[in-house]
C-alpha positions in Angstrom: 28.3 24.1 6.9 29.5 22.9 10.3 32.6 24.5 12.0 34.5 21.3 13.0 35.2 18.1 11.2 33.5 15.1 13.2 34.8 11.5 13.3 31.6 10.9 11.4 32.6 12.7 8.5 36.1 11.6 8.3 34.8 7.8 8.8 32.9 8.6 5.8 35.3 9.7 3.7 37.8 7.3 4.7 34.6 4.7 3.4 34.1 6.8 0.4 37.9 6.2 -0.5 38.0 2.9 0.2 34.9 2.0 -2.1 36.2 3.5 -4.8 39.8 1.8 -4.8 38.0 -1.7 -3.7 35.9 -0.6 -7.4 39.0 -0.4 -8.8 39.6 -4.3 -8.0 36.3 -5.8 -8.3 36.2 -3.9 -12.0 40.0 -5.5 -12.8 38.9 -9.1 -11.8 35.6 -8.7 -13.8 35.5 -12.0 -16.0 34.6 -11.8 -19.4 35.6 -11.9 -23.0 34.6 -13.0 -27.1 33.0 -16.1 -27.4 32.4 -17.5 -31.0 28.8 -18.7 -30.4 25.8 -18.0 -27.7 26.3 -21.8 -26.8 30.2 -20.8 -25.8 28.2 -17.4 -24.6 26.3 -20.1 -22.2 29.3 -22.0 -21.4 31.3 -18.9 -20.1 28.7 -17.7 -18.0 27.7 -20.8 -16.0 31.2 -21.0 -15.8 31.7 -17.9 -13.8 28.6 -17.7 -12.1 30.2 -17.8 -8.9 33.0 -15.4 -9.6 30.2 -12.9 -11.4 28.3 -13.2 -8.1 30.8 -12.2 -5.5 32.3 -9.0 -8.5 28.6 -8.1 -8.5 27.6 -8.7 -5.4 30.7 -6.8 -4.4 30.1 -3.5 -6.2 26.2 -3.3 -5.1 27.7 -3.3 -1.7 30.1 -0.7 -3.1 26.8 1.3 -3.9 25.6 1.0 -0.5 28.8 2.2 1.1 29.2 5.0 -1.4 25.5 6.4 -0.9 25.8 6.5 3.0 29.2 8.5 2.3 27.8 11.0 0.5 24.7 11.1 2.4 26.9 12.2 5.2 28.7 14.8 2.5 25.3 15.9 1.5 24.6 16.8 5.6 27.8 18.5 6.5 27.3 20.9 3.6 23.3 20.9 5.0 20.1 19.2 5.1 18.3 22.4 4.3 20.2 23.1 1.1 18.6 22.5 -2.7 22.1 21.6 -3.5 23.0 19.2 -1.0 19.1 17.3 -0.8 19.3 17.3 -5.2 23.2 15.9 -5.4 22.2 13.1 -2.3 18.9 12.2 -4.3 20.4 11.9 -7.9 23.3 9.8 -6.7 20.5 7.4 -4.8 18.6 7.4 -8.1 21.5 6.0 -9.5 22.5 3.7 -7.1 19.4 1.8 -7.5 19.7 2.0 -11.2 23.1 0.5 -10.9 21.9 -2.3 -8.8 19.4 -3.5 -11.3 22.1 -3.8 -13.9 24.0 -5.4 -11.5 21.6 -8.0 -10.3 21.1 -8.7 -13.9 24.3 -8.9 -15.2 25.8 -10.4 -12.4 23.3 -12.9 -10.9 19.6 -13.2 -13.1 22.2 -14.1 -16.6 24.6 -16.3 -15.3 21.9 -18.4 -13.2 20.0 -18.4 -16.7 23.0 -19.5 -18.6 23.4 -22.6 -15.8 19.9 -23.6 -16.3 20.4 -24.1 -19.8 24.1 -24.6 -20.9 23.6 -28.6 -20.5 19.5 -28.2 -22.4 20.9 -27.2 -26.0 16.5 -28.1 -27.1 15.8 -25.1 -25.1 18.6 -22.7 -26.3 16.2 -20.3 -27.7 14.6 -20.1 -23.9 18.0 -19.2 -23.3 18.7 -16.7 -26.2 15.2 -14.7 -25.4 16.5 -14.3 -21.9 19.6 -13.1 -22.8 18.2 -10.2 -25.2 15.6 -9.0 -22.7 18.8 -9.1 -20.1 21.1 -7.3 -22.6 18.6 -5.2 -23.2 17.8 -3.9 -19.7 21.5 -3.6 -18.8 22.0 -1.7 -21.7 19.8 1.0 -20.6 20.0 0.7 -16.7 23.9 1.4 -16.9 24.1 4.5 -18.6 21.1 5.5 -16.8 22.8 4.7 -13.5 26.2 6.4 -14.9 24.5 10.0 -16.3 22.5 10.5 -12.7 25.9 9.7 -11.0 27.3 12.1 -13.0 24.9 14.6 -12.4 25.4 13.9 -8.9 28.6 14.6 -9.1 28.3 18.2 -10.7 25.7 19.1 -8.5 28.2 18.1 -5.1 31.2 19.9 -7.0 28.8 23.0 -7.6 28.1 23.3 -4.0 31.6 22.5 -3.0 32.5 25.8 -5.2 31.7 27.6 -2.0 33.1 25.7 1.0 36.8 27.2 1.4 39.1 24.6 0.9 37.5 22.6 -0.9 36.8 24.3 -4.3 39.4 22.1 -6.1 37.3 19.2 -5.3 33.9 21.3 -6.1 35.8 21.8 -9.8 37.1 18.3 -10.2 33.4 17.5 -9.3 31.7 20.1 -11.3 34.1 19.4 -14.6 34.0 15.4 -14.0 30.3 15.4 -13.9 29.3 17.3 -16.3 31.4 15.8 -18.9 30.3 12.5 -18.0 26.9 13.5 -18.4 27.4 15.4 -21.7 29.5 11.7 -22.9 26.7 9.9 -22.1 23.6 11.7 -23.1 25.4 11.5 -26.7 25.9 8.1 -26.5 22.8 7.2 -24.7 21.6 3.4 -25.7 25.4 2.8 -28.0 26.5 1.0 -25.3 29.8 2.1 -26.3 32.0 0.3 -23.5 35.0 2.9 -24.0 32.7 5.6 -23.1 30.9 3.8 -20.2 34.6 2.6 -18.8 36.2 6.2 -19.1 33.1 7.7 -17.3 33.0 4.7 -14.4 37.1 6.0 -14.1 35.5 10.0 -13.5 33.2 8.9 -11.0 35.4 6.7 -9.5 38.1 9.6 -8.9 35.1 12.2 -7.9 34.3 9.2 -5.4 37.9 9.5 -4.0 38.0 13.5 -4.1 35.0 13.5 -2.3 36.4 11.5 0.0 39.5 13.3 0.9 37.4 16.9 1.4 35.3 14.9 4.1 38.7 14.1 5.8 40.5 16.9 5.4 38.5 19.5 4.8 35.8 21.1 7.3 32.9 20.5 4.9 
């Protein structure tokens, strides 16, 4: 643990804070809704290709920002630490994850949906496209959410020992390891309650994290 606070690290928690509140946005302007039929299903999404594009696009950028901050958290508590190296690693692991749901979701669905909204001869094309889709967002979100969350627990456990910062470490510790426990009970429900209250942990560990890089001497 270093004996002064660097711009650096204060830069990177002011970039970890911001990510999550600009989350906070892209997640309230997310379009979506019932549809009656998969042709409405194909209708919605062309229609909002562009506006699923830049919320998508926006939170893999998010996931960029967010791993570089706690890369930076994960070397002022120290590159040589199991701790610090595991907690950096998970939360890449789950980065990546979340970017594959996201580039399905978001870009590889709706550009499918264009193709063939106005081609109702091929809507079973269509339909099989949208299963496999489903299918692997279904399993790359929780996936992404349950190594975040593990992430998390493992940052708040090291945080336990850095004074000033052991709220945080608990936030962390309890967030994340109730997210994971949520999760690994629901694993594959795709229960969206359960998948939006854990997105609204990780999203305050996210800002906790990010006020102990700029106020604390991490």
């Amino acid at each position: 643990m270093a004996n002064e606070q660097p711009g650096g690290a204060r830069a990177a928690g002011i970039l970890l804070m911001a990510a999550a509140i600009a989350s906070v946005a892209l997640l309230a302007n997310h379009p979506g809704g019932a549809t009656a039929s998969f042709s409405d299903l194909l209708k919605e999404e062309a229609k909002n290709q562009l506006v699923d594009a830049v919320v998508h696009g926006g939170f893999i950028a998010i996931m960029i920002l967010e791993t570089a901050g706690f890369g930076t958290l994960a070397m002022r508590l120290g590159a040589g630490k199991l701790a610090a190296i595991l907690g950096l690693v998970l939360f890449a692991a789950g980065a990546a994850a979340m970017c594959g749901s996201l580039v399905t979701d978001g870009l590889v669905l709706p550009a499918l949906a264009a193709r063939y909204v106005d081609a109702p001869e091929k809507i079973e094309f269509a339909r099989l496209g949208f299963v496999f889709g489903g299918s692997m967002v279904r399993f790359l979100m929780p996936i992404s959410l349950l190594l975040q969350s593990a992430s998390a627990a493992v940052f708040g456990l090291a945080l336990l020992g850095v004074s000033g910062a052991r709220l945080v470490g608990g936030a962390g510790l309890i967030l994340g390891a109730l997210g994971a426990a949520a999760l690994s009970m629901d694993f594959g429900g795709g229960h969206a309650f359960i998948l939006m209250i854990v997105i609204a942990g990780l999203t305050l560990w996210a800002l906790l994290a990010g006020l102990a890089l700029v106020r604390v001497k991490v």
